[in-house]
Backbone as numpy.savetxt, mean C-alpha at the origin, in Angstrom:
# Nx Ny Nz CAx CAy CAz Cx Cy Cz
-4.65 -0.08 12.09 -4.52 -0.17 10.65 -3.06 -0.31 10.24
-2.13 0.67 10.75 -1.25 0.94 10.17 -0.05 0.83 11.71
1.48 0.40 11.46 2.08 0.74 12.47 3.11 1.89 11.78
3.61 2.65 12.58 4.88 3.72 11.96 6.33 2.98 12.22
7.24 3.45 10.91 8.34 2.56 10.96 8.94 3.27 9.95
10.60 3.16 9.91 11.07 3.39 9.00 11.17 2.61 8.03
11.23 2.99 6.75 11.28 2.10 5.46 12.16 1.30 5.14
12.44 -0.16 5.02 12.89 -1.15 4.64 13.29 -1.10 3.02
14.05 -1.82 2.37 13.66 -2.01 1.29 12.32 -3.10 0.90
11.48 -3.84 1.38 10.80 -4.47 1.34 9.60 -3.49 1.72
9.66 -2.62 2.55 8.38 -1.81 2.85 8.66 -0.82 1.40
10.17 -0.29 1.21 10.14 0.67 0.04 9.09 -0.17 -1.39
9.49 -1.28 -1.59 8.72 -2.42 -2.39 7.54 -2.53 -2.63
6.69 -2.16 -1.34 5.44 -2.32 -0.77 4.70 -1.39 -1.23
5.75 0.05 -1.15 4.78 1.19 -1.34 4.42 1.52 -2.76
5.59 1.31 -3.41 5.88 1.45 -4.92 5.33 0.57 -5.54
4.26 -0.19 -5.26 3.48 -1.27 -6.20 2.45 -0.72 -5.00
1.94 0.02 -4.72 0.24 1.02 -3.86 0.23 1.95 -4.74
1.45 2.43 -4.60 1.35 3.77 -5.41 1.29 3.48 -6.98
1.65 3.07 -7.65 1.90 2.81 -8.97 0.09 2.00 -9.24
-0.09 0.73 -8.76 -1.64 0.27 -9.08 -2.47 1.34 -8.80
-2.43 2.34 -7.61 -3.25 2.93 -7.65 -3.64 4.37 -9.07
-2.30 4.50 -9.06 -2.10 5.29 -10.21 -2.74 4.85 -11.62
-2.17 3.01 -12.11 -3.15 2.92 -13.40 -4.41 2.96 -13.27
-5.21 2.94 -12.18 -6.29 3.06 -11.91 -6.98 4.42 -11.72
-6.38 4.92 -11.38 -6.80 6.57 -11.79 -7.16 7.17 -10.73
-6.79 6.60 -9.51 -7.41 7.00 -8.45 -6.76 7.92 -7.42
-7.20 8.63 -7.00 -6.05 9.90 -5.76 -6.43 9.04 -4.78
-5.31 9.66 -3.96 -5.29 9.05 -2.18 -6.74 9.09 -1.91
-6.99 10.11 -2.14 -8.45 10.25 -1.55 -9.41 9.14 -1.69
-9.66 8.73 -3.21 -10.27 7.88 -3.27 -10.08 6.37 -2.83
-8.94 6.28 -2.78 -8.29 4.78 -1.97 -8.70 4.90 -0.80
-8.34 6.28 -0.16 -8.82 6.14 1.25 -10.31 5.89 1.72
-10.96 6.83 0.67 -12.54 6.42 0.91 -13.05 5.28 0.83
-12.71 3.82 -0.26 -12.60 3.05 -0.42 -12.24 1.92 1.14
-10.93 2.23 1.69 -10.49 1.52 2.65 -10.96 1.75 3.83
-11.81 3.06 4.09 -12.29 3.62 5.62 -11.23 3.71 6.17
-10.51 4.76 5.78 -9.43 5.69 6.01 -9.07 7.24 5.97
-7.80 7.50 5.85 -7.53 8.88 5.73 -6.83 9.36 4.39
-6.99 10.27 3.19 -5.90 10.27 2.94 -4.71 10.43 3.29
-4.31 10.94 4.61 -3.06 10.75 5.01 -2.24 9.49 5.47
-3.54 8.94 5.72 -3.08 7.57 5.98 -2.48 6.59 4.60
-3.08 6.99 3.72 -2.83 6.67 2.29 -1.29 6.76 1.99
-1.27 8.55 1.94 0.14 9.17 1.35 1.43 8.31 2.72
0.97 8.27 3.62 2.12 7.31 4.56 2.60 6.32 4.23
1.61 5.62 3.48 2.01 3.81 2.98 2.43 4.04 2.16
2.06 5.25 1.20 2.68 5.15 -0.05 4.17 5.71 -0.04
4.91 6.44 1.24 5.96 6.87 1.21 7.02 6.08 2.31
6.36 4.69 2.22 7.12 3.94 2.99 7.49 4.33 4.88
6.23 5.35 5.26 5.74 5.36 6.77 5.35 4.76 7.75
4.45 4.05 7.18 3.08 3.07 7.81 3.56 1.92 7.09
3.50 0.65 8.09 3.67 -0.68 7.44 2.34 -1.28 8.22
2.04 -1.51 6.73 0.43 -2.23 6.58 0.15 -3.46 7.49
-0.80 -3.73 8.18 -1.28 -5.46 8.83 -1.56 -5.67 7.74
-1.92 -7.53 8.26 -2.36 -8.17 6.90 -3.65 -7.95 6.55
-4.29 -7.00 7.67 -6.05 -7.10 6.96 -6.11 -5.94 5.89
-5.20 -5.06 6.11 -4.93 -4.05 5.42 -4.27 -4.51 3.80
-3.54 -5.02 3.85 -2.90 -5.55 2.85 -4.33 -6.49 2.03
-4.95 -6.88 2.87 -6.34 -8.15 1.86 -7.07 -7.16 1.41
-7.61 -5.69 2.43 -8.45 -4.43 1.90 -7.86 -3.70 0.57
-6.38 -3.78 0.48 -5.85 -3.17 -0.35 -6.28 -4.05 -1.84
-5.89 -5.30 -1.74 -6.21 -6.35 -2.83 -7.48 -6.51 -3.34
-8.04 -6.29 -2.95 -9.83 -6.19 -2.95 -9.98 -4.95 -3.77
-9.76 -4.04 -2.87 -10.01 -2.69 -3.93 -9.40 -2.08 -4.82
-7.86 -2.67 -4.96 -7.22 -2.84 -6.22 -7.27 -3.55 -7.25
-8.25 -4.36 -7.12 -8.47 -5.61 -7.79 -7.39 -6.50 -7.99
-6.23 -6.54 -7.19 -5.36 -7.40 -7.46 -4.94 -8.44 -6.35
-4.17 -9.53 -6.11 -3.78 -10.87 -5.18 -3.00 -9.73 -4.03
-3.25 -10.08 -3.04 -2.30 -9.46 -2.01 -0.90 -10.09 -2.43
-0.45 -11.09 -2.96 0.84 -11.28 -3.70 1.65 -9.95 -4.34
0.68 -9.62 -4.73 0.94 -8.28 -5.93 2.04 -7.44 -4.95
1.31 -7.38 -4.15 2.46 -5.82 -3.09 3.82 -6.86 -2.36
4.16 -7.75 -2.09 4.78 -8.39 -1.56 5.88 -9.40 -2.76
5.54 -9.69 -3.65 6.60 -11.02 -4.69 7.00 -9.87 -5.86
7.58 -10.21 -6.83 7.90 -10.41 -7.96 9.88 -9.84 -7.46
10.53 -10.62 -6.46 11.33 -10.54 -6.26 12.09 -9.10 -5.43
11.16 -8.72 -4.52 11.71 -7.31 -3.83 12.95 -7.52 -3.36
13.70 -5.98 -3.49 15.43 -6.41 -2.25 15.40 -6.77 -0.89
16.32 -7.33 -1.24 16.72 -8.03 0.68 16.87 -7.03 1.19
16.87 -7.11 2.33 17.68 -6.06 3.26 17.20 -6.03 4.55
């Protein structure tokens, strides 16, 4: 699902648009995780820039966020 890594600014990017959609949505780790056939810990990892997502993970995320896997990746993240 997930590999462990330290945070990038592009993974920092990543997490902070999981965490934030998941938030207008109203949902706790928990429920994302139940959603993804996961853990919540596995959740709170991505969301703290731990775990860097595969891409099937990233399409599961889009799906049940209702949003483009674009969403976690563009609107101009930092280089680095």
């Amino acid at each position: 699902m997930v590999s462990r890594t330290t945070a990038s600014p592009m993974l920092k990017f990543l997490s902070d648009r999981v965490r934030e959609r998941r938030q207008e949505l109203g949902m706790s780790q928990n429920d994302l995780a139940k959603k993804l056939g996961c853990y919540q810990p596995d959740i709170s990892e991505l969301e703290h820039g731990k775990a860097n997502p595969r891409l099937k993970l990233l399409h599961q995320l889009s799906c049940a966020m209702m949003v483009p896997p674009s969403h976690f990746i563009l609107d101009e993240p930092p280089c680095g």
